[in-house]
VMD Tcl script that draws the C-alpha trace (Angstrom):
set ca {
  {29.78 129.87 -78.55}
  {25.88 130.63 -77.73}
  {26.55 133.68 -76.75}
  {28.87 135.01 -79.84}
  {26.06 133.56 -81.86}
  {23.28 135.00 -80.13}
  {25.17 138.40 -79.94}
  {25.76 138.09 -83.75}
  {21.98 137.46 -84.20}
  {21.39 140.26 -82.21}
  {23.54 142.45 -84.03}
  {22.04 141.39 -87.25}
  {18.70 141.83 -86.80}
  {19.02 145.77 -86.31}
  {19.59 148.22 -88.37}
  {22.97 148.55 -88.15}
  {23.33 145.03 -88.90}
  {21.73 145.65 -91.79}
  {23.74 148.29 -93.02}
  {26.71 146.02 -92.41}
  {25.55 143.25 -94.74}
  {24.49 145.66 -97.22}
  {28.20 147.37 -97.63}
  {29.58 143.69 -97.33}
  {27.37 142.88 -100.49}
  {28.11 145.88 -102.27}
  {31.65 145.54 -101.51}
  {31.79 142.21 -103.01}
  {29.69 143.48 -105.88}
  {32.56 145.90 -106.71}
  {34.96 143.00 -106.70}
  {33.75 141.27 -109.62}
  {35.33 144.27 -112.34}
  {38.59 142.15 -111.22}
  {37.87 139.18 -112.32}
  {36.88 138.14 -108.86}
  {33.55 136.47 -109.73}
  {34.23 133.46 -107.69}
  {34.82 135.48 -104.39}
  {31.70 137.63 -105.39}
  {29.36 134.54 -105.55}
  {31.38 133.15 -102.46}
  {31.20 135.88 -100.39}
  {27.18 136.19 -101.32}
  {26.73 132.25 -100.67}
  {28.37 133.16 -97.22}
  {26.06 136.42 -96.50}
  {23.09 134.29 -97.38}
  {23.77 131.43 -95.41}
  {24.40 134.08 -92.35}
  {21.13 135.82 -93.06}
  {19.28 132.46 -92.63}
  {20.97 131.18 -89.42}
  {20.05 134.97 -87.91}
  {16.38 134.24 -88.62}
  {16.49 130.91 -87.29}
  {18.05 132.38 -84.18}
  {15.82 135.23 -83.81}
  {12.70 132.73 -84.85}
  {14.38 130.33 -81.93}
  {14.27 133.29 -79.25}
  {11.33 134.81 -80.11}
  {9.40 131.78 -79.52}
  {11.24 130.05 -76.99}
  {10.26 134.05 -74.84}
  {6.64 133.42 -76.07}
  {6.54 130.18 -74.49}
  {7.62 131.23 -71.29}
  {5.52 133.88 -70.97}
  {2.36 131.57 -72.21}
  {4.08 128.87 -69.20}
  {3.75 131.89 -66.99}
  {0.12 132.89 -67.68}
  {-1.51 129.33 -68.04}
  {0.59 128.66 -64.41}
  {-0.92 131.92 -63.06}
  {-4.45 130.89 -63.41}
  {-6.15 128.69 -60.90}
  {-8.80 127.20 -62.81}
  {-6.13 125.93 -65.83}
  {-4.80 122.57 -65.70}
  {-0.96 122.98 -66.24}
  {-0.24 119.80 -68.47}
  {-0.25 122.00 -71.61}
  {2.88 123.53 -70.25}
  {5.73 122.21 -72.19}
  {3.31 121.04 -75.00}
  {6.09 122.53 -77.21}
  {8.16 119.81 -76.56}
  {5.92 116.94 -77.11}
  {5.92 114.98 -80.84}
  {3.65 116.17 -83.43}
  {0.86 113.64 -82.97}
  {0.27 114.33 -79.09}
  {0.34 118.32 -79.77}
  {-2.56 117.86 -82.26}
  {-4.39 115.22 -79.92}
  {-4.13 118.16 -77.22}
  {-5.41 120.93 -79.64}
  {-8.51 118.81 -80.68}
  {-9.82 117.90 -76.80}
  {-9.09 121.83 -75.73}
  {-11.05 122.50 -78.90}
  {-13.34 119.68 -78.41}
  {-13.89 121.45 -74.42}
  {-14.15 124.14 -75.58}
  {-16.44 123.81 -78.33}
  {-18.33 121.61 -75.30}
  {-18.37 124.57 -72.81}
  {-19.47 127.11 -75.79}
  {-22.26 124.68 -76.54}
  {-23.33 124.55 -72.22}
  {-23.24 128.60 -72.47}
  {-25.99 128.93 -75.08}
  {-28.42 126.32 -73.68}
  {-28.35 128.57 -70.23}
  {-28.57 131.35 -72.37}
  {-31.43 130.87 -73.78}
}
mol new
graphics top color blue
foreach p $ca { graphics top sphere $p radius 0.5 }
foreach p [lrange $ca 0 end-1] q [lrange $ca 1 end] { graphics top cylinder $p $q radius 0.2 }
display resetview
């Protein structure tokens, strides 16, 4: 089932995909003349919902490849420590503990770097 939705997504997200939801909508549109209102706003309610679960795909891809390739770099480098891979993961409170010491360290090692400067 991943992979027909993921496929779908795919689909969606191009231009063709597009296209496709645009004629679906317009075909509806040209329903309602008939007295087919309630199909109209179904068939709309349907499209919209669709729309949404292709950006939350897309959104869930996109990111999930960022991650990876952040994984990859932060592994790649000796001098990193490699607990902050998988951060995603982790609940709220501990990400934004681990973004204030690597800003805290940071700020720290910005701080050593102008003293020696100057």
């Amino acid at each position: 089932m991943d992979h027909f939705l993921f496929r779908m997504a795919d689909f969606l997200s191009r231009p063709p995909g597009f296209y496709f939801v645009i004629l679906a909508m317009a075909g509806s549109t040209a329903l309602v003349p008939f007295g087919l209102t309630n199909v109209v706003t179904y068939a709309l309610s349907v499209a919209a919902i669709v729309i949404t679960s292709v950006v939350l795909i897309q959104g869930y891809r996109d990111t999930a490849a960022i991650h990876a390739k952040l994984d990859e770099i932060i592994m790649s480098m000796h001098a990193t420590r490699n607990e902050v891979v998988g951060l995603e993961h982790e609940h709220p409170e501990h990400i934004a503990a681990a973004v204030e010491q690597r800003e805290a360290e940071a700020g720290a090692q910005a701080g050593a770097t102008q003293a020696t400067t100057i």
